[in-house]
C-alpha positions as CSV (number, residue, x, y, z in Angstrom):
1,X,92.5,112.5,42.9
2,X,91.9,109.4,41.2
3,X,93.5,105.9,41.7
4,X,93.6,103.3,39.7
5,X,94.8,100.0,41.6
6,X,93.7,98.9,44.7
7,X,96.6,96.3,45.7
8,X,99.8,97.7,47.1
9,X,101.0,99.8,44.5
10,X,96.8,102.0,44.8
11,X,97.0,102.0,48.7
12,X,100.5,103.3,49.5
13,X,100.1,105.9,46.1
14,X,97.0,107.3,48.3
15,X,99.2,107.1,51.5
16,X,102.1,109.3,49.8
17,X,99.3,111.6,48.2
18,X,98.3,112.4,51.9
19,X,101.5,112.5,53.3
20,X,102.6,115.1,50.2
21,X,100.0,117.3,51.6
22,X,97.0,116.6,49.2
23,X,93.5,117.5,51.2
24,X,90.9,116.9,48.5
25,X,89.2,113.9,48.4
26,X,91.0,110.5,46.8
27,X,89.0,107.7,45.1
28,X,90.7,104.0,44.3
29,X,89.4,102.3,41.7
30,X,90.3,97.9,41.8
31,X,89.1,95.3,39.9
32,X,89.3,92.9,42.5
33,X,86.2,93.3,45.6
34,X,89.1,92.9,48.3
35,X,90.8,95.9,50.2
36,X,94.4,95.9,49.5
37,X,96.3,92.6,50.8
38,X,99.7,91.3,50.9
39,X,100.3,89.4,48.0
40,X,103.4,87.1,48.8
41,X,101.4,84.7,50.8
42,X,99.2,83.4,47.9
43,X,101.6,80.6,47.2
44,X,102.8,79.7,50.2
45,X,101.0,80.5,53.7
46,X,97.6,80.9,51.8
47,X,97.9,78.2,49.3
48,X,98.6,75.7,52.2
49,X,95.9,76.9,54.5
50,X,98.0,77.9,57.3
51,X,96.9,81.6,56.6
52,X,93.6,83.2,56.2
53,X,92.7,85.5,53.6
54,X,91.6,88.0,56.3
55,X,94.9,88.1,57.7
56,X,96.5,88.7,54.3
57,X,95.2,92.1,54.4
58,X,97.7,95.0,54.6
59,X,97.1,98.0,57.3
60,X,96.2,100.7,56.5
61,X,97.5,104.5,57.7
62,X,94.9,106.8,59.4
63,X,95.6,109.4,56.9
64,X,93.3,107.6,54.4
65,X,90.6,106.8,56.4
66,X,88.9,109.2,54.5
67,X,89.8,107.7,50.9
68,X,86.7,106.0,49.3
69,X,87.9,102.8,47.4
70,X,85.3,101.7,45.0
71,X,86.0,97.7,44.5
72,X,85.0,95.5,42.0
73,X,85.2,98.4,39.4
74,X,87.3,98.0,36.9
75,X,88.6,100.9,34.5
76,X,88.3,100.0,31.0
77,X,89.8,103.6,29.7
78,X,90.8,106.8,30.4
79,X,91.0,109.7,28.5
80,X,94.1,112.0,29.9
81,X,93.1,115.1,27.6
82,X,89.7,115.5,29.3
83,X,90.3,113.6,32.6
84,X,87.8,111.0,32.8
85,X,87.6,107.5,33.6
86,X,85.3,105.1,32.1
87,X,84.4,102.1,34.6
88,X,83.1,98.9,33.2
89,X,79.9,99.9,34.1
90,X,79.7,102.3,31.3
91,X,79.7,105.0,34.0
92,X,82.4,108.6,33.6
93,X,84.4,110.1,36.5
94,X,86.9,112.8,36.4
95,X,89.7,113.8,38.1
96,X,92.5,116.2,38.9
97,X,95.3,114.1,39.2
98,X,96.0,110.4,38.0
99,X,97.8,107.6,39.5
100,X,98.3,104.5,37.8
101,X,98.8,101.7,39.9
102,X,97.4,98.6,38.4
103,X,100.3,96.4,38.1
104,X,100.6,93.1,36.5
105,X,98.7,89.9,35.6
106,X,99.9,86.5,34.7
107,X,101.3,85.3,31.5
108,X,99.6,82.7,30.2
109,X,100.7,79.4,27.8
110,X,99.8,80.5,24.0
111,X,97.7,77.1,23.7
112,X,94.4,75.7,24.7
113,X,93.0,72.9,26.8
114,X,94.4,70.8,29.2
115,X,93.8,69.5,32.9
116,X,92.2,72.7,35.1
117,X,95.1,75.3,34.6
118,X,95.8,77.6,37.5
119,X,97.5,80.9,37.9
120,X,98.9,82.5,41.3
121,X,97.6,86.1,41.4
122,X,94.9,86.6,43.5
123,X,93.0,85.3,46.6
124,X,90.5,83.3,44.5
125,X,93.5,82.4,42.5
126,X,95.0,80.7,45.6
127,X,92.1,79.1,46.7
128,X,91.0,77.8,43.7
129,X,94.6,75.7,43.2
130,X,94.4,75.0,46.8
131,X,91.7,72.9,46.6
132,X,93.1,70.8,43.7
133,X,96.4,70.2,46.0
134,X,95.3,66.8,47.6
135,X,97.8,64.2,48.6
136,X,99.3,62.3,45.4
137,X,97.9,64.7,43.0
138,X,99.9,64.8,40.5
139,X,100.9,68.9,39.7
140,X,103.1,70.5,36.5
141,X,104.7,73.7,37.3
142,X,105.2,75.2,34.1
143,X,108.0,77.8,35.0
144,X,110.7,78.4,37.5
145,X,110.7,81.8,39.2
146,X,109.4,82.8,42.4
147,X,106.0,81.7,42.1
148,X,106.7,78.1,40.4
149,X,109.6,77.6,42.9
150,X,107.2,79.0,46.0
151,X,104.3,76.7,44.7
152,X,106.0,73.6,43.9
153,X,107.5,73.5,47.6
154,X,103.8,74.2,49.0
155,X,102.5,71.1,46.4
156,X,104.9,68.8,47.5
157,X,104.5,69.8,51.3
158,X,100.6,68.8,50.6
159,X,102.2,65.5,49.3
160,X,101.6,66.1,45.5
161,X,103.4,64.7,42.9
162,X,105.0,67.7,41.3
163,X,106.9,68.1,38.3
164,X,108.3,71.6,37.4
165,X,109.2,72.8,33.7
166,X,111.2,75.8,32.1
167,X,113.8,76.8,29.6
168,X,116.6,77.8,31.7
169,X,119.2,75.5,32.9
170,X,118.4,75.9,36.8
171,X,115.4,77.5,38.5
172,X,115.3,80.8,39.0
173,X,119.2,81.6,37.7
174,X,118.2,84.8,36.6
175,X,117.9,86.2,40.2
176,X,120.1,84.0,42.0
177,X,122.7,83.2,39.5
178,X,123.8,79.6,38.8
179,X,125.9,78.7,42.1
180,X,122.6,79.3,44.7
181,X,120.1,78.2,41.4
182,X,122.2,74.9,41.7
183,X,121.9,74.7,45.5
184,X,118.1,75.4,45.2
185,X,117.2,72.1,42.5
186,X,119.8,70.4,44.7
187,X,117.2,71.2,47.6
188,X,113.7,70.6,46.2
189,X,114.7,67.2,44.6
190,X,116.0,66.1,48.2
191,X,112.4,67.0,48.6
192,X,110.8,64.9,46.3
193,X,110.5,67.9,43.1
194,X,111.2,66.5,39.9
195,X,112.6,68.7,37.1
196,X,112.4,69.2,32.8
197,X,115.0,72.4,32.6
198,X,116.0,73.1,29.5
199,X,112.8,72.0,28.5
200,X,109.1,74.2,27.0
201,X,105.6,72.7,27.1
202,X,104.6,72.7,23.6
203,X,101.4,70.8,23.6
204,X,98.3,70.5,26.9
205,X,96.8,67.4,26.6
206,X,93.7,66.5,28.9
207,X,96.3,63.8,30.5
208,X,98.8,66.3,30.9
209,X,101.1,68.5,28.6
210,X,103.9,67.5,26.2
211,X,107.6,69.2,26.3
212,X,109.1,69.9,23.0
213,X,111.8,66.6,23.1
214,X,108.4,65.1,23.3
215,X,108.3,63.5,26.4
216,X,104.6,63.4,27.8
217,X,103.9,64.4,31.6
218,X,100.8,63.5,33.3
219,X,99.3,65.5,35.5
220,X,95.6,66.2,37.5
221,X,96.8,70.1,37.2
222,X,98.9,72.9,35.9
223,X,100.3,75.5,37.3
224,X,101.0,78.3,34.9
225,X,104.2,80.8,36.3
226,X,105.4,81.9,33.1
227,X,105.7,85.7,34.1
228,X,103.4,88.6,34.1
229,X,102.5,91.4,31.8
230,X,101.9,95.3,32.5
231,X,98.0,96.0,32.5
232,X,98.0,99.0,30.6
233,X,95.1,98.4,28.0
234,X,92.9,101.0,29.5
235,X,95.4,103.4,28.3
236,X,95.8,102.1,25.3
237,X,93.3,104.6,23.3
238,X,95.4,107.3,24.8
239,X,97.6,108.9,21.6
240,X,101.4,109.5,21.9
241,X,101.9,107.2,25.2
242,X,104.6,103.6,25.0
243,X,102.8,100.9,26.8
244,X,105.9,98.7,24.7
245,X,106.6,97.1,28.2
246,X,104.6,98.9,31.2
247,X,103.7,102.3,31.0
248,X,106.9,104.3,29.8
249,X,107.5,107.6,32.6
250,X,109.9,110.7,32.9
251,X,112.6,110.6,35.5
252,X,109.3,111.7,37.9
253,X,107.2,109.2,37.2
254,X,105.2,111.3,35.2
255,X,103.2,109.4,32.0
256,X,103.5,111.0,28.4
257,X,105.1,114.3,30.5
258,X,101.9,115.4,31.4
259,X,102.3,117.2,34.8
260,X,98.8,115.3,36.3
261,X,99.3,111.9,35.4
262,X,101.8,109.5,37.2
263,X,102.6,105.6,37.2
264,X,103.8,103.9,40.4
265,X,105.0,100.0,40.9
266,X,105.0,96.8,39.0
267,X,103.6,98.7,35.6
268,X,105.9,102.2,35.7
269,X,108.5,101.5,33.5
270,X,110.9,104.4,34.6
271,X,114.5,105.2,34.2
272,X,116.7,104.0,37.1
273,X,120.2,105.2,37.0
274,X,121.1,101.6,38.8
275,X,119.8,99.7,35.7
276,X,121.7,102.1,33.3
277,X,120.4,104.6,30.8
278,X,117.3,102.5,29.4
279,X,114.0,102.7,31.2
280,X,112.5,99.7,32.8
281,X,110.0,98.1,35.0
282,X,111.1,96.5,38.6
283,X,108.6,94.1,40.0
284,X,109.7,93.8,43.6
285,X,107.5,94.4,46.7
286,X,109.5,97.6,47.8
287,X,108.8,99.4,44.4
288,X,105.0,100.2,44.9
289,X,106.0,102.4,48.0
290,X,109.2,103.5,47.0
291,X,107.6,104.5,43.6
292,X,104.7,105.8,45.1
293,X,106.8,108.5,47.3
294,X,108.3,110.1,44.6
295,X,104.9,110.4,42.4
296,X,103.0,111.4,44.9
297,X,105.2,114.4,45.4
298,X,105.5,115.2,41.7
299,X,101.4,115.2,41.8
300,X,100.9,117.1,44.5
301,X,103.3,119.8,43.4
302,X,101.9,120.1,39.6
303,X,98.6,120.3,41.2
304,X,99.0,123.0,44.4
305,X,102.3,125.2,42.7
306,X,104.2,124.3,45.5
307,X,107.6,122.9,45.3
């Protein structure tokens, strides 16, 4: 059984695999050289040095003891006719059963240059703006979700200057809804945050970056948290599949229908009957082992004939 994905999505896919009642042997395949770790933490409790990276690390179950994870090895395609894997090393594997699991990367401004520009994805993501978060530096958050919201708190904690830009009218409306959005702003300006809503980033200058009513911002560094997108261009040379948004699935989780090939978290775009009729991708932290559950068991039972 092969895994593709060693953060949460990989690790509790191999968990599910065992619990289904798969015996054979399970390798996970991640780009990044870490074991699986909890991801949350990057931009808060990591980012402001009050958590190790060692303790970020998620635990894992007995049952996979056995699993051999091979990190730092990236799949570059896949061929879901013949069942192989092509690493970035040139080198083939083959499988019986696929699980997708390699979730989501951050989006990134459509322009060059700048100050140093950071992203909030990895350990060596958090480190690297960590070190850059000394007292007055001055710090554009380009985006207001979670991680913008999460990192301009942990910037101004550090006592940075930090500015925070995005289109919507409040930060993070889209999850909170404009009441508790409100109350949020309300609550990082009593902090020191400045905000630009309503406002894009058109230009990076190596002062700063320019909004489009032309005001310039000065700043030592940006913070890009403009979204994420599916990683799915290792299946991209696969015929017939829709990587439109995420990797499309059946009701099963299954990819393209085939019976030995499932998606699970952040890049399974899969009907939900709580989101209505069209298919779509969920990136919260309970999806990778809610997902995983139900794929696992769909796997197991194309691959053994049993129910």
């Amino acid at each position: 059984m092969a895994v593709v994905g060693a953060s949460l999505g990989g690790l509790r896919a191999a968990e599910q695999l065992r619990a289904a009642g798969w015996h054979g042997a399970i390798t996970v395949f991640g780009d990044e050289p870490h074991l699986p770790y909890n991801r949350p933490p990057l931009s808060k409790a990591v980012l402001a040095g009050h958590a190790l990276a060692a303790g970020t690390e998620l635990r894992r179950r007995p049952s996979v003891e056995d699993v051999e994870w091979r990190l730092g090895s990236a799949v570059t395609a896949a061929d879901l006719t013949a069942r192989t894997l092509t690493l970035t090393d040139g080198s083939v594997h083959m499988y019986e059963g696929l699980v997708a699991a390699t979730g989501v990367r951050p989006r990134r401004l459509p322009m060059p240059g700048g100050p140093p520009r950071h992203v909030v994805r990895t350990l060596e993501d958090s480190t690297a703006l960590a070190a850059g978060l000394a007292a007055g530096a001055r710090v554009s958050v380009i985006g207001s979700g979670f991680i913008g919201c999460e990192v301009a708190a942990t910037a101004r904690t550090a006592g940075c200057a930090v500015t925070v830009v995005a289109p919507e009218t409040e930060p993070m409306a889209s999850a909170l809804g404009p009441h508790l959005a409100r109350a949020l702003r309300l609550r990082h300006e009593a902090r020191g945050v400045r905000f630009h809503m309503g406002r894009l980033a058109t230009e990076l200058t190596p002062e700063g970056c320019v909004l489009d009513d032309g005001t310039e911002l000065r700043a030592d560094l940006i913070v890009e948290a403009i979204g994420s997108l599916p990683n799915t261009e290792w299946l991209a040379a696969t015929p017939g599949l829709d990587l439109t948004d995420g990797i499309l699935c059946d009701a099963h989780l299954r990819i393209g229908g085939l019976p030995h090939a499932v998606a699970v978290g952040d890049v399974a775009r899969f009907p939900n009957p709580r989101y209505g009729p069209v298919p779509r991708r969920v990136e919260h932290w309970s999806v990778p082992g809610d997902t995983a559950r139900h794929a696992a068991r769909t796997l197991v039972a194309a691959l053994t004939g049993t129910p």
